[in-house]
C-alpha positions as CSV (number, residue, x, y, z in Angstrom):
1,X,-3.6,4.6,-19.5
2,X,-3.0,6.2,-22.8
3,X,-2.6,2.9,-24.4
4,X,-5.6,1.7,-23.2
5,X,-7.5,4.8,-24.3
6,X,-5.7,4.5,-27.8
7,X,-6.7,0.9,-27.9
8,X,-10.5,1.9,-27.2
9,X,-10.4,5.3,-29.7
10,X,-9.3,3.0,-32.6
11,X,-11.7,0.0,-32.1
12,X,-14.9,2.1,-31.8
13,X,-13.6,4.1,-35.2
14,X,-13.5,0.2,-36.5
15,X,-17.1,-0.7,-35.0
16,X,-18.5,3.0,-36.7
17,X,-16.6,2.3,-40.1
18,X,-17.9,-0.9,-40.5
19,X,-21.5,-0.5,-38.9
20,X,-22.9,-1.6,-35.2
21,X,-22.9,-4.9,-35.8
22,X,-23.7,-6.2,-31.6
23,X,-22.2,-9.9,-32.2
24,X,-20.8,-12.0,-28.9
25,X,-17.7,-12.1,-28.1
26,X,-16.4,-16.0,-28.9
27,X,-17.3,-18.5,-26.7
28,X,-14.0,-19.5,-25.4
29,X,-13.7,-15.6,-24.5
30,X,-16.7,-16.1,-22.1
31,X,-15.6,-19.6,-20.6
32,X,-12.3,-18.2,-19.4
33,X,-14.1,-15.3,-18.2
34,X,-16.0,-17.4,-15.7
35,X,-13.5,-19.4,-14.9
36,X,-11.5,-16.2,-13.5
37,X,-14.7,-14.6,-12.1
38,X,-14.8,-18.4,-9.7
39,X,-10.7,-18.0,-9.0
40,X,-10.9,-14.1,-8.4
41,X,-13.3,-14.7,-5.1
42,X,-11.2,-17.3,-3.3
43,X,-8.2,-14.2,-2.5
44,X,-9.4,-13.2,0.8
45,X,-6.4,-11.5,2.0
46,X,-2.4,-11.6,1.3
47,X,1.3,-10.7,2.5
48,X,4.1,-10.2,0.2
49,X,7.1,-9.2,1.0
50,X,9.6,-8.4,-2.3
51,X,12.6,-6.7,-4.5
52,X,12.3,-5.1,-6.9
53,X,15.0,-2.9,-9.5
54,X,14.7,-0.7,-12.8
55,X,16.8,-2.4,-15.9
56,X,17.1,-0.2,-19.1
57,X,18.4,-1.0,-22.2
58,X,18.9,0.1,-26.2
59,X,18.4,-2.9,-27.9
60,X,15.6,-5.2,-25.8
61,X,18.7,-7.5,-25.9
62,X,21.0,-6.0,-23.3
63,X,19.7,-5.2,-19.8
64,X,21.7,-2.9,-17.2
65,X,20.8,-2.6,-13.7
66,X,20.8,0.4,-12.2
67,X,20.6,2.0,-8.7
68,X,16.9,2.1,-9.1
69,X,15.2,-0.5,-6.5
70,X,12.7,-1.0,-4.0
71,X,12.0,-3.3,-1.0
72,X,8.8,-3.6,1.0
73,X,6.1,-5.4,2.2
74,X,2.5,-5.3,0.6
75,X,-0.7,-6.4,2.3
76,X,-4.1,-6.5,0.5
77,X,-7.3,-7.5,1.5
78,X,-8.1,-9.3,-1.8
79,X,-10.0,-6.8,-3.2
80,X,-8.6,-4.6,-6.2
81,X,-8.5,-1.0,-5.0
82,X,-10.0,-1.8,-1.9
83,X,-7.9,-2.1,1.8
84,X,-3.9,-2.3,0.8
85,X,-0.7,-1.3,2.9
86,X,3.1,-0.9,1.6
87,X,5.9,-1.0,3.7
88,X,8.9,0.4,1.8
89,X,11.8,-0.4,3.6
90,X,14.3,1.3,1.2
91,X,13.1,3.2,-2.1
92,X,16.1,4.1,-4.3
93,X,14.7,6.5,-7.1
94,X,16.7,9.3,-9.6
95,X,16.8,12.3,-8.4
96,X,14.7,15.0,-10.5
97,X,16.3,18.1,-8.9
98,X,19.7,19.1,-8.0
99,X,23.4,17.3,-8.0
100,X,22.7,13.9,-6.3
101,X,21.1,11.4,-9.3
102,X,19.4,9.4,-7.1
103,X,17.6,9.7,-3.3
104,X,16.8,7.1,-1.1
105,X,13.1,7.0,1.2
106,X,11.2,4.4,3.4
107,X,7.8,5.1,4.4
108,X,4.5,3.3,4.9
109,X,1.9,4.0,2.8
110,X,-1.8,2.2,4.5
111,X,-5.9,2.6,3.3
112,X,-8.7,1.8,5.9
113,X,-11.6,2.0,4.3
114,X,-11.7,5.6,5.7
115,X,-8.4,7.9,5.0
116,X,-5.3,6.8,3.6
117,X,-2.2,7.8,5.4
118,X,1.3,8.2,4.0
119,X,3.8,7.9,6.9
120,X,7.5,9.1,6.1
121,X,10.4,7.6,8.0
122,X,13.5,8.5,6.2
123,X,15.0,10.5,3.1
124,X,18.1,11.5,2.0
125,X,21.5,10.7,-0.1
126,X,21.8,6.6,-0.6
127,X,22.8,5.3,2.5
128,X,22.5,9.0,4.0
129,X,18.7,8.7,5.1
130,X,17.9,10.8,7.9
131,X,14.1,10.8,10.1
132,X,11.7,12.5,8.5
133,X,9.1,12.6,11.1
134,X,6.6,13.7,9.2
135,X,2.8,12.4,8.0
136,X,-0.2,12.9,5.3
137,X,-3.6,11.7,5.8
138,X,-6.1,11.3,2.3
139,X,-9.6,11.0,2.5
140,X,-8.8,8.3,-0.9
141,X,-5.6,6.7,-1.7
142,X,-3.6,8.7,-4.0
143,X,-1.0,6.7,-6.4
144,X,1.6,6.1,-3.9
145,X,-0.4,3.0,-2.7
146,X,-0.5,1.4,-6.2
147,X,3.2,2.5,-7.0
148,X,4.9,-0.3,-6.4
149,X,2.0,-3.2,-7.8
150,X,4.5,-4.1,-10.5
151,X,6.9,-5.1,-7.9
152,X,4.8,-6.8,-5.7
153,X,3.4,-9.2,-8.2
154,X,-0.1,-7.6,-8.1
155,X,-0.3,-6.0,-11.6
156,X,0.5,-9.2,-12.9
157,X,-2.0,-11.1,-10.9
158,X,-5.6,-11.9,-12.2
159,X,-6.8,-10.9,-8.7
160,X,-5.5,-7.0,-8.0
161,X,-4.6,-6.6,-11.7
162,X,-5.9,-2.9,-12.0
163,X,-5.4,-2.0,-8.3
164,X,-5.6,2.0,-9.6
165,X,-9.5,1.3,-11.2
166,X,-10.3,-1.3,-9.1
167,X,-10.6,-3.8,-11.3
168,X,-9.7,-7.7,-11.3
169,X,-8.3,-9.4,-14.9
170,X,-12.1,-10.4,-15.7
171,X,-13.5,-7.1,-15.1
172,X,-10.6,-5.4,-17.2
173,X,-11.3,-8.0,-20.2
174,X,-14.9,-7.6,-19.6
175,X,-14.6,-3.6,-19.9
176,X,-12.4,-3.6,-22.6
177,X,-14.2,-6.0,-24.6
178,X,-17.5,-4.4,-24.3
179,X,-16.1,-1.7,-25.9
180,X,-14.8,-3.8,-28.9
181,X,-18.0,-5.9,-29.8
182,X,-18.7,-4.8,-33.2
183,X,-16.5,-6.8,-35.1
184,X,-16.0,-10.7,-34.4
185,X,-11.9,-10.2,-35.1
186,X,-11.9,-7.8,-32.5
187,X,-11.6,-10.5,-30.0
188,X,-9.8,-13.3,-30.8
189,X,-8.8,-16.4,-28.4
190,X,-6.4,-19.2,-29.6
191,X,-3.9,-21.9,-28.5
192,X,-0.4,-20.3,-28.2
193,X,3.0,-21.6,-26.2
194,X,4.6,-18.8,-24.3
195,X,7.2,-19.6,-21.8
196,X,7.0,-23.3,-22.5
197,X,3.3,-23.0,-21.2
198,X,0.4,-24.3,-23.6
199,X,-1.9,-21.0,-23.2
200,X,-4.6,-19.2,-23.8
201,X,-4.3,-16.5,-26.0
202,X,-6.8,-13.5,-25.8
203,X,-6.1,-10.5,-28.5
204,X,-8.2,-7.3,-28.1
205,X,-8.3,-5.0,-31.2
206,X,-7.5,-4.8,-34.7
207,X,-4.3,-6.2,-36.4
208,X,-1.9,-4.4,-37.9
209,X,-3.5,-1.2,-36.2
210,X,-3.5,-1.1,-32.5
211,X,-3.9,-4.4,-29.8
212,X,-3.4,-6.0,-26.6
213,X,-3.0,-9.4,-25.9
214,X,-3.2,-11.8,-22.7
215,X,-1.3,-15.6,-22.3
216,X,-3.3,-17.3,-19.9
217,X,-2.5,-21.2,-18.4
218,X,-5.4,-23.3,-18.5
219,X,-3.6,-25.2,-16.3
220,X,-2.8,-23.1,-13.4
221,X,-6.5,-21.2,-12.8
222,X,-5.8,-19.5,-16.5
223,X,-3.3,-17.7,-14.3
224,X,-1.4,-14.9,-16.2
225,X,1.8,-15.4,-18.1
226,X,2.4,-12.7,-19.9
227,X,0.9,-9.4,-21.1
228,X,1.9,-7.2,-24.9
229,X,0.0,-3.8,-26.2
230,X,1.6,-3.1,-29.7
231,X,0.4,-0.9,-32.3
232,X,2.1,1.3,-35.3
233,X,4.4,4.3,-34.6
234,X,6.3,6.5,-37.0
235,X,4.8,3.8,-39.4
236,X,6.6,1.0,-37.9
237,X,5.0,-2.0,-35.8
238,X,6.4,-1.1,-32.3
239,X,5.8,-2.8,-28.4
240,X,4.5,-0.2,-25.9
241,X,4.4,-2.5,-23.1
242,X,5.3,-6.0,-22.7
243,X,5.3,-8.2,-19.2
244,X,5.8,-11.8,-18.5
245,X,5.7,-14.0,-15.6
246,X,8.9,-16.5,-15.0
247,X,7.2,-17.4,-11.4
248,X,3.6,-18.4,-11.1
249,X,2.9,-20.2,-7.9
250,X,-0.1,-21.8,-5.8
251,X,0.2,-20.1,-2.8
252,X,-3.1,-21.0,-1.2
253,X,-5.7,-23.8,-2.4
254,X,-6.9,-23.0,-6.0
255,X,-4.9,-19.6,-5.8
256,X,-1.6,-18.9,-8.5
257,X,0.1,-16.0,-7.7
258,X,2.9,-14.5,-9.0
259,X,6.1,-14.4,-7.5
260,X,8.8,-13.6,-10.3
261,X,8.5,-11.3,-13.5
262,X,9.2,-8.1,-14.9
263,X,7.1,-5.5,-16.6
264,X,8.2,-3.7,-19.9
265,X,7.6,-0.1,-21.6
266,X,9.0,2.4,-24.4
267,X,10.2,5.6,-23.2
268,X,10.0,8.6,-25.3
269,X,13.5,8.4,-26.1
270,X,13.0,5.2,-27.8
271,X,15.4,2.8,-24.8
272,X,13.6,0.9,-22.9
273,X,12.8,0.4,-19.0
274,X,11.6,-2.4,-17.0
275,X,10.8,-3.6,-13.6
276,X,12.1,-6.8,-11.8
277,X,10.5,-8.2,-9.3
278,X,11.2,-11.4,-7.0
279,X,9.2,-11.9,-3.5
280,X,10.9,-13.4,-0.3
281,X,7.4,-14.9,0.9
282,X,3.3,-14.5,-0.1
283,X,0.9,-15.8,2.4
284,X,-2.5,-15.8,1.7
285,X,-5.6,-16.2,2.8
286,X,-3.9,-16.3,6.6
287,X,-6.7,-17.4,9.4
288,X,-6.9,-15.1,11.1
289,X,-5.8,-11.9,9.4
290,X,-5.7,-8.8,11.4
291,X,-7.4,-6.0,9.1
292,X,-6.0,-3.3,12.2
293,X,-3.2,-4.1,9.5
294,X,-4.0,-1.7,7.3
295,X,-4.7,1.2,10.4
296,X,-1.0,1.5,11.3
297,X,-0.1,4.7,14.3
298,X,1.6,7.3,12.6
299,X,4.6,7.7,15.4
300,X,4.9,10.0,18.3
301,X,6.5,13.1,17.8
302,X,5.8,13.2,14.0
303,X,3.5,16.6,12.1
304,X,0.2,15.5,10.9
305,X,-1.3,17.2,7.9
306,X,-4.5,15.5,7.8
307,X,-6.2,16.3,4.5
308,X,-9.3,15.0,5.8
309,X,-10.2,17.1,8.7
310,X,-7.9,20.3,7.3
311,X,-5.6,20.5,10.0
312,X,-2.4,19.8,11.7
313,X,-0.7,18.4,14.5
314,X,1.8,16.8,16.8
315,X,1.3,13.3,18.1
316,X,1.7,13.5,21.7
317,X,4.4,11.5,23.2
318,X,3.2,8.7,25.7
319,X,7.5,9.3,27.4
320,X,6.7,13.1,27.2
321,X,2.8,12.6,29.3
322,X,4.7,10.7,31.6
323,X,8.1,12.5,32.2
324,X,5.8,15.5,32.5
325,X,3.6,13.9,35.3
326,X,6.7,12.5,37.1
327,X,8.3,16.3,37.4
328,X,5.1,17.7,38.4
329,X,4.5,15.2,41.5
330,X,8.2,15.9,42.0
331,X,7.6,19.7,42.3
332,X,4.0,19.3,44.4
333,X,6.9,17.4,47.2
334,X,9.4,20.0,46.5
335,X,7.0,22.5,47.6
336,X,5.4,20.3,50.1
337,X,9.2,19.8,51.7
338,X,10.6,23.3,51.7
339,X,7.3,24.7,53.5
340,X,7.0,21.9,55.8
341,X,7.4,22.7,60.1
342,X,10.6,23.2,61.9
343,X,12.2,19.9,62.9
344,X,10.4,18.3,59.5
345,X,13.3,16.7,57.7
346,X,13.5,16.0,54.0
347,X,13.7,12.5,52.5
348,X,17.3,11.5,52.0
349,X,18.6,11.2,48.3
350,X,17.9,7.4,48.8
351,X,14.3,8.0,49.7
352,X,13.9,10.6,46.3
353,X,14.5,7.7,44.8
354,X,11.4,5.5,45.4
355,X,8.9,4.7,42.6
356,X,6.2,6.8,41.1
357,X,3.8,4.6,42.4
358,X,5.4,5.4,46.1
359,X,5.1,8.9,45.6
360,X,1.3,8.6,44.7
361,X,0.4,6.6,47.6
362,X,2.0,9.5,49.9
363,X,-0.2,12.0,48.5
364,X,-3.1,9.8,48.3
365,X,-2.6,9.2,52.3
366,X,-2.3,13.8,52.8
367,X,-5.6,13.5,50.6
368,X,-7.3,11.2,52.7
369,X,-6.0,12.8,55.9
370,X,-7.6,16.4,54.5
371,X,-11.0,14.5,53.6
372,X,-11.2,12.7,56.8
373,X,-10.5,16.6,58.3
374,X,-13.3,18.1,56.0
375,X,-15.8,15.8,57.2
376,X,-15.2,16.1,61.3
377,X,-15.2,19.7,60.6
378,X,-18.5,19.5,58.8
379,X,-20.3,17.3,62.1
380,X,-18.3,20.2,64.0
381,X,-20.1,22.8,62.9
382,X,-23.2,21.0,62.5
383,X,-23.4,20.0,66.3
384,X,-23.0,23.9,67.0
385,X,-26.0,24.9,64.9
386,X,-28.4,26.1,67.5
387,X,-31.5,24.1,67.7
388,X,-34.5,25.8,66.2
């Protein structure tokens, strides 16, 4: 976000220095625009399910793996920022506070439309986890839900590109670019191979100052390949972020998605970080999808804070409801036995044994006896009545 804000802050200095001149963007910049604006509707829905791992490194040369990983399962409805649901099966992050570097999670992270729930399910040392029955509910998704986009292929995906803002590859470009129209250089589209693909090229911003550029195959939907924002730092040219695609498949009819990558950046300490990412399986568009998807049951047992309603909870237990019904029949014939008349003898241990559904219909037949007694009784009383 801040090198998207740079980019902007230096291009409108640009546009000011050298006067509001409101030229179009090139032509070429437009075509591929409307090409991805016709690709971008055809994602109704999708299922990933990926790996993912943190790689660092001091020279861009040499990359180490370390603990740092992720597996889940991703749903989307197709619209950036829209429905979405992770399933983190195991979350293996550094540990920020105490002796342990690193602490393990799973949870389920799901938006409706109408809340966004963050289900835990377990936490602890690596390969330590223990239940963590525990639950938030969000009126709006919070950044859990977009965490993980990197390792699910959607950040790298012309579709859910800017899941965060909501935004598709077009409407970023579009954004951006509108933005940048004062100069012609500013936007800048030309033939470049990248990955042994013959792509478009789009750069955003001014040379030698501050830009970000896009590789985009023609041939493949202008599906993207790769991703770089560099500018100047310290007075050197320096890479902020850089990401590439190694895996760009059709998955559906007229749909390239990604399924292989990693995603680049500078941290402050000058080595550098990336994500990995491979996926198992992507389905899309799968007839027919099941948006109740996206609504999962937060578990019985588990403490609801819901953010939405301000309060919290215990979900009921449907083994609890029904434990506690079975002990209170039980004690309504315990009660029943012990007070019943001399010579009345108790059901043998065989007998205690009989179904729930036994039990019922023997009070249902001491209920029907009493009503049948209520209403002779009532024609009782009524045939006394004296006649008037």
């Amino acid at each position: 976000m801040l090198n998207r804000c740079l980019l902007i802050i230096v291009a409108i200095a640009m546009c000011m220095h050298y006067g509001a001149m409101a030229l179009a963007a090139p032509a070429d910049f437009d075509k591929i625009i409307t090409s991805l604006q016709e690709d971008e509707k055809l994602l109704r829905s999708i299922r990933i399910d990926a790996t993912g791992w943190v790689e660092k490194s001091k020279d861009s040369e040499v990359w180490v793996t370390t603990p740092a990983m992720v597996s889940l399962t991703a749903w989307y409805n197709g619209l950036p920022g829209s429905l979405a649901r992770l399933d983190v099966h195991r979350q293996v992050t550094e540990w920020v506070d105490g002796d342990a570097p690193y602490v393990e999670n799973s949870y389920i992270a799901a938006h409706d439309g109408d809340a966004f729930k963050y289900i835990f399910l377990n936490t602890g040392n690596v390969g330590k986890t223990l239940p963590a029955p525990r639950a938030n509910i969000w009126p709006k998704p919070t950044n859990e839900l977009w965490l993980w986009d990197r390792c699910t292929g959607a950040a790298l995906s012309t579709y859910l590109y800017r899941n965060a803002d909501g935004q598709s590859l077009s409407q970023e470009l579009m954004a951006t670019a509108e933005k940048l129209r004062g100069r012609t250089e500013l936007i800048s589209v030309k033939s470049e191979r990248y990955l042994e693909c013959a792509c478009a090229r789009i750069t955003i911003g001014i040379e030698d100052k501050y830009t970000s550029s896009w590789w985009l195959d023609p041939s493949r939907g202008y599906g993207l390949i790769g991703h770089e924002e560099r500018g100047i730092l310290d007075g050197k040219a320096t890479v902020f972020t850089h990401e590439s695609v190694t895996k760009l498949e059709a998955i559906a009819p007229g749909i390239w998605f990604p399924t292989a990558g990693w995603s680049a950046w500078r941290e402050n300490d000058g080595t550098e970080s990336r994500y990995r990412f491979e996926a198992s399986q992507v389905v899309a568009n799968d007839s027919p999808f099941d948006s109740s998807i996206f609504s999962p049951p937060i578990p019985s047992g588990y403490t609801v804070r819901d953010h939405v309603k301000n309060t919290t909870y215990i979900v009921a237990t449907t083994q609890k409801l029904t434990s506690d019904l079975d002990k209170a029949i039980d004690e309504a014939l315990a009660t029943t036995r012990s007070s019943g008349p001399p010579g009345f003898s108790p059901p043998t241990a065989s007998d205690q044994s009989t179904s729930r559904s036994g039990r019922l219909l023997w009070m249902g037949s001491i209920l029907l006896i009493l009503g049948a007694a209520a209403v002779l009784m009532f024609y009782w009383r009524r045939c006394r009545r004296p006649a008037r």
